[in-house]
Backbone bond lengths (Angstrom), bond angles and torsions (degrees), N, CA, C in turn:
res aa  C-N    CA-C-N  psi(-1)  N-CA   C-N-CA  omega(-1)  CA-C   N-CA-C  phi
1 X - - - 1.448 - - 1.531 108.29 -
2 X 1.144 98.32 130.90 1.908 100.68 -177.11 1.377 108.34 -84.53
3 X 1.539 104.81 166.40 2.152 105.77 -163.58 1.914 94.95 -78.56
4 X 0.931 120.34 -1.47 1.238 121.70 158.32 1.562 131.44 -49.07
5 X 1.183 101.66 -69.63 2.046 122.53 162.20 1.088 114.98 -64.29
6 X 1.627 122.82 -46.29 1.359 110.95 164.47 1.295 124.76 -56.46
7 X 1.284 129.23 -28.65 1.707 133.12 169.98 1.305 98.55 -46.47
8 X 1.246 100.98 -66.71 1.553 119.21 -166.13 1.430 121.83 -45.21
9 X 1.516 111.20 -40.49 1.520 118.32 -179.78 1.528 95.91 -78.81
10 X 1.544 115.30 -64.02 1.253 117.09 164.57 1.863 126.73 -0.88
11 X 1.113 98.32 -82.29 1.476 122.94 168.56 1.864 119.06 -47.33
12 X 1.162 83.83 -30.86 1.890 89.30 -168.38 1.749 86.88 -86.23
13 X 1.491 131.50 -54.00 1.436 142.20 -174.93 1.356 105.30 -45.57
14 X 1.332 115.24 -58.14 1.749 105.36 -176.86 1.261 116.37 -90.33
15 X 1.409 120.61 -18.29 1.848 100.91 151.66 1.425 121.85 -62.81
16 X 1.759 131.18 -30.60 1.458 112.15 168.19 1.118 109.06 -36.25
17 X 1.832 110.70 -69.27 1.036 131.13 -137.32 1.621 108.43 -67.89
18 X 1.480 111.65 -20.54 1.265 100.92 -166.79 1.633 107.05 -111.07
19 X 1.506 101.60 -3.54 1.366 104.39 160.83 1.648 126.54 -77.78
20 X 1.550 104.91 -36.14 1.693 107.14 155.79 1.178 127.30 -49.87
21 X 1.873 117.57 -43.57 1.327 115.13 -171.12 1.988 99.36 -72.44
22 X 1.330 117.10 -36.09 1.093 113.35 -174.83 1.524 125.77 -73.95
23 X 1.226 98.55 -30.70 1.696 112.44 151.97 1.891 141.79 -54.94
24 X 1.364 79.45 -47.74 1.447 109.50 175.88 1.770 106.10 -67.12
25 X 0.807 93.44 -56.91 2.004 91.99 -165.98 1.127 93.09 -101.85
26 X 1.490 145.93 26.27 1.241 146.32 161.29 1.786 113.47 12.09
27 X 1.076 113.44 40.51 1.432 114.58 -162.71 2.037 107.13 -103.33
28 X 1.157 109.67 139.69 1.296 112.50 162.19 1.517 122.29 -57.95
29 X 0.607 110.92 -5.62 1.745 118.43 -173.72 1.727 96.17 -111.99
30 X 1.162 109.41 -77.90 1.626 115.37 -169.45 1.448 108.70 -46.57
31 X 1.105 103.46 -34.15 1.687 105.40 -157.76 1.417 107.94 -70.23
32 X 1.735 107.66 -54.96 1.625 96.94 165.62 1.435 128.19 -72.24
33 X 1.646 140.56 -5.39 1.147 130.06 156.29 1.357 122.64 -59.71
34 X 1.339 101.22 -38.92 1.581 107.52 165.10 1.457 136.08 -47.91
35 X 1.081 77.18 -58.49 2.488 93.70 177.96 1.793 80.51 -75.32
36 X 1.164 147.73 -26.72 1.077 136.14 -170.47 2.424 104.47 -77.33
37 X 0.864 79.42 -57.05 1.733 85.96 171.76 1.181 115.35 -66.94
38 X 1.408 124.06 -20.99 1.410 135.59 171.66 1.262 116.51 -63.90
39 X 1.601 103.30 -50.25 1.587 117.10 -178.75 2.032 101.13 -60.63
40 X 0.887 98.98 -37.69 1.509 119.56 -162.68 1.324 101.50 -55.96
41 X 1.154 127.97 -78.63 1.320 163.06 -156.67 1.716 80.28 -76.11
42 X 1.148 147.06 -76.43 1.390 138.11 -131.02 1.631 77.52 -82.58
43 X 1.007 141.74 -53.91 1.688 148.52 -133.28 1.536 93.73 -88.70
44 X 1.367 129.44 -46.24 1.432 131.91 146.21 1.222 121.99 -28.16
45 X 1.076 120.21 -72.89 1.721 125.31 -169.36 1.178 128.09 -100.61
46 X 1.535 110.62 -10.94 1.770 126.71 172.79 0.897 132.23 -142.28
47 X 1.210 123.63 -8.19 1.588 132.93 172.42 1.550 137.85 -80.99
48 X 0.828 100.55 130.48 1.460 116.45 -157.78 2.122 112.69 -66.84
49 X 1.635 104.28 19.20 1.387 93.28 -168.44 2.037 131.08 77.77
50 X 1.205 113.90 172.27 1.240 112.86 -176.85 1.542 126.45 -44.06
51 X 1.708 121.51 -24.78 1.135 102.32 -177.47 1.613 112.69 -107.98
52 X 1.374 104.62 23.12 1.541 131.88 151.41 1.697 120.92 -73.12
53 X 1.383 85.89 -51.80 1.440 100.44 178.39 1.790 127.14 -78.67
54 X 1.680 108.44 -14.68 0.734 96.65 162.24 1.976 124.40 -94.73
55 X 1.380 105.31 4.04 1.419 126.72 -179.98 1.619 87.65 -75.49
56 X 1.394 120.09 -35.46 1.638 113.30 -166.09 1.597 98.35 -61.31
57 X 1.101 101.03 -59.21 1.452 121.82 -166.35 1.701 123.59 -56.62
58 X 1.401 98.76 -24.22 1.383 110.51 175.09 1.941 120.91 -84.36
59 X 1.481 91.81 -32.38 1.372 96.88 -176.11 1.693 113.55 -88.04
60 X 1.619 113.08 -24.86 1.216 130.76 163.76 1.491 112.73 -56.77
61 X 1.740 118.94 -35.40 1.434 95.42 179.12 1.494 111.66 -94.88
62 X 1.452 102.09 -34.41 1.773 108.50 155.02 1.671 120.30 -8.85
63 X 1.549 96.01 -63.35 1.547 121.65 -151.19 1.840 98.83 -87.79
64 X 1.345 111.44 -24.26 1.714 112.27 -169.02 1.814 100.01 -99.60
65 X 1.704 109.58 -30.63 1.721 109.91 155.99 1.809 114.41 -49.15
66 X 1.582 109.34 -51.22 1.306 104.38 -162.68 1.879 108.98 -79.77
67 X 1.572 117.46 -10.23 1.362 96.22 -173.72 1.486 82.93 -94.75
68 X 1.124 131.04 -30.72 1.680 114.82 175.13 1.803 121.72 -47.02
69 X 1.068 94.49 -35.43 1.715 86.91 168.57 1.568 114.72 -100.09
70 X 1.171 136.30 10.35 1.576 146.38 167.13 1.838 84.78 -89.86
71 X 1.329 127.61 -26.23 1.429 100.35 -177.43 1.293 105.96 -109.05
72 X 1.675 131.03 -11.99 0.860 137.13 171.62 2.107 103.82 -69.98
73 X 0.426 105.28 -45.06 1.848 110.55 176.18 1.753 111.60 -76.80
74 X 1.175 96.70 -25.17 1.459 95.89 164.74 1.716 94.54 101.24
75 X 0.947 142.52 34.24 1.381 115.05 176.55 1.662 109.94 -92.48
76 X 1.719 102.54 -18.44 1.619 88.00 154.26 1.663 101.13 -154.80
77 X 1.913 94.51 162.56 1.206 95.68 175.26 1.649 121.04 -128.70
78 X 1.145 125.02 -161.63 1.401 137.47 -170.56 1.288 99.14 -133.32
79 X 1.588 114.02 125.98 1.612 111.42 178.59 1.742 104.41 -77.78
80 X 1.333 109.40 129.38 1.508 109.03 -166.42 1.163 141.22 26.35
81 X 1.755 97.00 64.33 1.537 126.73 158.29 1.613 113.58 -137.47
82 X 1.062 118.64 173.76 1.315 126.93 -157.23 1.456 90.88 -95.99
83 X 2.112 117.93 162.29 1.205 104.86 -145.29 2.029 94.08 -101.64
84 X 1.434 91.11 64.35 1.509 115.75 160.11 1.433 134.97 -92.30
85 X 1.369 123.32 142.28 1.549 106.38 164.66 1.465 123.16 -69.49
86 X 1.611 106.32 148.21 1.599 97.09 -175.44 1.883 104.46 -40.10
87 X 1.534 110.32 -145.72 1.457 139.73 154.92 1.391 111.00 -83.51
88 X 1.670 104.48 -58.00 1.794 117.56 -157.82 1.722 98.56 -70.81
89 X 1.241 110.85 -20.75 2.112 124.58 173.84 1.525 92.06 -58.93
90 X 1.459 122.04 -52.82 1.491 108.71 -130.29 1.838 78.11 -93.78
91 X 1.340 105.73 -31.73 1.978 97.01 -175.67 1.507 127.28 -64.40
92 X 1.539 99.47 -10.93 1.672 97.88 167.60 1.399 110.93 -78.04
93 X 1.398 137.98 -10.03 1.518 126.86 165.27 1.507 133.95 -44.34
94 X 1.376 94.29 -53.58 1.647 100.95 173.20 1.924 108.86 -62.57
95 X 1.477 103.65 -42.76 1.524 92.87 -166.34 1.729 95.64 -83.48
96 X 1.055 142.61 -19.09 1.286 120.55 166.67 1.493 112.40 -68.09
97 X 1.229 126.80 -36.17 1.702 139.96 160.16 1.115 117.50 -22.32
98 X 1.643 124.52 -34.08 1.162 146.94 -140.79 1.615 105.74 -112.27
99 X 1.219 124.99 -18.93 1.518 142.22 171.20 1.249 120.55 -99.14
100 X 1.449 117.43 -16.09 1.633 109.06 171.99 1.580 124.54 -82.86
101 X 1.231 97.82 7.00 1.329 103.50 166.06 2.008 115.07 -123.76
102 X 0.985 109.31 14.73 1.636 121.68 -179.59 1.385 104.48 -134.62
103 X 1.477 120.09 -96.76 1.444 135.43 175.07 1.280 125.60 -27.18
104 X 1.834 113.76 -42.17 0.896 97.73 -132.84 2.385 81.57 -140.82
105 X 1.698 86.38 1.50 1.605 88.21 173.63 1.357 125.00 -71.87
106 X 1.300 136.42 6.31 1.389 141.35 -167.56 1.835 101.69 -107.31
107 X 1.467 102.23 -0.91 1.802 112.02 159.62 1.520 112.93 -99.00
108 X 1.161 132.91 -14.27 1.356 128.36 -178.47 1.014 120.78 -62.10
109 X 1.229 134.45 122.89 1.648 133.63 -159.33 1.247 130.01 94.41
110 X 1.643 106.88 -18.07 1.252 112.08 -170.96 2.179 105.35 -129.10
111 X 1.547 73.42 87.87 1.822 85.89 -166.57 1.908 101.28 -62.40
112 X 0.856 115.33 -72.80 1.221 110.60 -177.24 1.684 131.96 -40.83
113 X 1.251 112.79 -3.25 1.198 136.38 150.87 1.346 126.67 -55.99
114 X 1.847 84.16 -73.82 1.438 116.47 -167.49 1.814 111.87 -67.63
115 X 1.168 101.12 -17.01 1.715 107.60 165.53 1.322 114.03 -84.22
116 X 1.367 135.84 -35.29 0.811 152.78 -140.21 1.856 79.71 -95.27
117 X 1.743 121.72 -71.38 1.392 112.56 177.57 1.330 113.16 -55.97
118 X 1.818 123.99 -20.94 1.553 88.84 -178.61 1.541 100.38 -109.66
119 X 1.205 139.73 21.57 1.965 122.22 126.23 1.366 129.75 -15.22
120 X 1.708 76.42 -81.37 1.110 113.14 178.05 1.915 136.82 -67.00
121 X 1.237 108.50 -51.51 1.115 110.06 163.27 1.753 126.97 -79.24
122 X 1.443 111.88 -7.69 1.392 146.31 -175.06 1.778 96.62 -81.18
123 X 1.488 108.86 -61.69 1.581 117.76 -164.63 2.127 106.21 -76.70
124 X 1.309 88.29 -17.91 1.592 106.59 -167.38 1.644 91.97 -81.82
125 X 1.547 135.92 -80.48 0.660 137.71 164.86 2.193 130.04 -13.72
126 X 0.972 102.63 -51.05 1.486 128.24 -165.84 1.765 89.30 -91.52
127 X 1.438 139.00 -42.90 0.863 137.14 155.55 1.694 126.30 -45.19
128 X 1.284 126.72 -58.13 1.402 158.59 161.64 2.251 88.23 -32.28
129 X 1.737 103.33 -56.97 1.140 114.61 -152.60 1.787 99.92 -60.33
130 X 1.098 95.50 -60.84 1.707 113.78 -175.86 1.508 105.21 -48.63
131 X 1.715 105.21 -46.14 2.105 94.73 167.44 1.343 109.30 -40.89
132 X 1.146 97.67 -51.46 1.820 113.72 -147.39 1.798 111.33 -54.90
133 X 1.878 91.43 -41.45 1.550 91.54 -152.12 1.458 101.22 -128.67
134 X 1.357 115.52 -158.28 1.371 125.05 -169.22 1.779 112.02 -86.29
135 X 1.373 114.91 -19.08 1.002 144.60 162.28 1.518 126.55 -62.18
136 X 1.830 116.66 99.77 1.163 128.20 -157.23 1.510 114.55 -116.04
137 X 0.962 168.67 108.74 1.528 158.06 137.96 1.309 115.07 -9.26
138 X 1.184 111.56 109.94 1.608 126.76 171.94 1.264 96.33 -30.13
139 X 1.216 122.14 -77.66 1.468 129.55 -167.18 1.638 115.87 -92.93
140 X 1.458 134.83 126.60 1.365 116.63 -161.47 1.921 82.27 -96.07
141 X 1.067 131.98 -1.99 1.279 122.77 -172.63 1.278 111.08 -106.57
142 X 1.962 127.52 -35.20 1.662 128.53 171.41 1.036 107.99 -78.10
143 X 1.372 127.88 -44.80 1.405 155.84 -174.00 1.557 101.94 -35.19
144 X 1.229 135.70 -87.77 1.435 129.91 -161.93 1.933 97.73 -65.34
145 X 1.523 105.13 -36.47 1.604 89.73 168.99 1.362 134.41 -92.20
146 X 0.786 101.15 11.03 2.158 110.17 145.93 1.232 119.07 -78.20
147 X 1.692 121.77 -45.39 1.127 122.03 172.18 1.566 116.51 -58.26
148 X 1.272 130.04 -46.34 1.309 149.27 172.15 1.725 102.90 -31.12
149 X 1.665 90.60 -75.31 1.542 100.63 -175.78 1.381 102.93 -49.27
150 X 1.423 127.27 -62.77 1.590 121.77 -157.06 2.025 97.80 -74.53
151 X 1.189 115.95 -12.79 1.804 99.82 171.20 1.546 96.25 -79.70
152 X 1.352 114.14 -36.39 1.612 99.99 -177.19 1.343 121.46 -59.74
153 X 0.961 116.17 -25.44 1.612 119.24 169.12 1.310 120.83 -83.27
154 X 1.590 109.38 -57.83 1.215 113.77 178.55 1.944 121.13 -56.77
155 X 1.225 112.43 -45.97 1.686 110.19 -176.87 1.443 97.10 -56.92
156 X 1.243 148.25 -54.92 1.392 139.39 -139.55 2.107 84.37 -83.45
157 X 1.062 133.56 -41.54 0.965 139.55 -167.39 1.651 105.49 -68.51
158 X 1.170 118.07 -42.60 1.437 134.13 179.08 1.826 104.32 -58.10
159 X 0.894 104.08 -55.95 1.593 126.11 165.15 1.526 119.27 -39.76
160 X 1.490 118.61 -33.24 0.860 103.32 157.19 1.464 144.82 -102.59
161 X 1.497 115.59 4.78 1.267 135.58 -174.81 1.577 116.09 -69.98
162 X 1.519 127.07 -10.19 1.243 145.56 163.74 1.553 95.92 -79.02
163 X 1.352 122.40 -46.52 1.322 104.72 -159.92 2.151 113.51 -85.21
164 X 1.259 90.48 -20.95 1.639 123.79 176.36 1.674 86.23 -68.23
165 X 1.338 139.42 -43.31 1.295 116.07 -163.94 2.015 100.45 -112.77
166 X 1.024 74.53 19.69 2.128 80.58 -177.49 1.376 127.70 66.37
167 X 1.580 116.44 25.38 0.982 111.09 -163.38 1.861 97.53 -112.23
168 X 1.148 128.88 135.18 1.187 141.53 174.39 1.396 144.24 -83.43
């Protein structure tokens, strides 16, 4: 196997993993050590340097603007919390950030795909989330299909912000 695929599997393995731990213990504390060791560990052994890092940074604030207005509109809430995203919400940005140029580069170019995985893998995910945590969908019936629609737009769009900053 060439160091190519191994990135690739690489990259796809510690975003599960660090999206469960960040999911799972939904904690203010854990959640950013996590995307924090994530950054660490991926930027160590696969990362492509600063204009990687600034792809992190762009899609992370991208991604912490758009669940702020999914909670600002209400499509989901927190039983007695304000109509904010948790912390451990906003720390999966950077580590999903972190796959559109490894995991998740063999969709670039190919939008109708790439909407198609973030529906789907977008509505799947956010579904998984609401089991997991304190964090519910206003609606259990609009709710995963709002998310759907806005991953269908949003992943293929995400996809291109590596290529918008030249990074490969």
């Amino acid at each position: 196997m060439n160091r190519s695929v191994l990135y690739t599997i690489g990259n796809g393995l510690l975003f599960n993993v660090t999206w469960l731990v960040i999911v799972v213990t939904a904690s203010p504390v854990i959640a950013p050590l996590a995307a924090a060791l994530h950054l660490a560990v991926h930027f160590a052994l696969m990362g492509k340097g600063i204009p990687e890092l600034k792809v992190v940074a762009q899609v992370s604030v991208l991604g912490i603007i758009i669940d702020q207005l999914l909670f600002y509109l209400g499509v989901f809430t927190v039983a007695g919390a304000p109509a904010l995203p948790p912390v451990w919400l906003s720390c999966l940005w950077p580590v999903l950030a972190t796959t559109l140029m490894h995991a998740f580069s063999g969709l670039q170019g190919r939008y109708a795909l790439a909407a198609v995985f973030g529906a789907v893998g977008g509505a799947a995910s956010f579904v998984a989330g609401t089991r997991l945590t304190s964090v519910a969908f206003a609606s259990a019936v609009y709710g995963p299909v709002i998310i759907a629609a806005v991953w269908a737009v949003l992943f293929p769009l995400l996809l291109q912000i590596p290529r918008l900053n030249k990074v490969g």
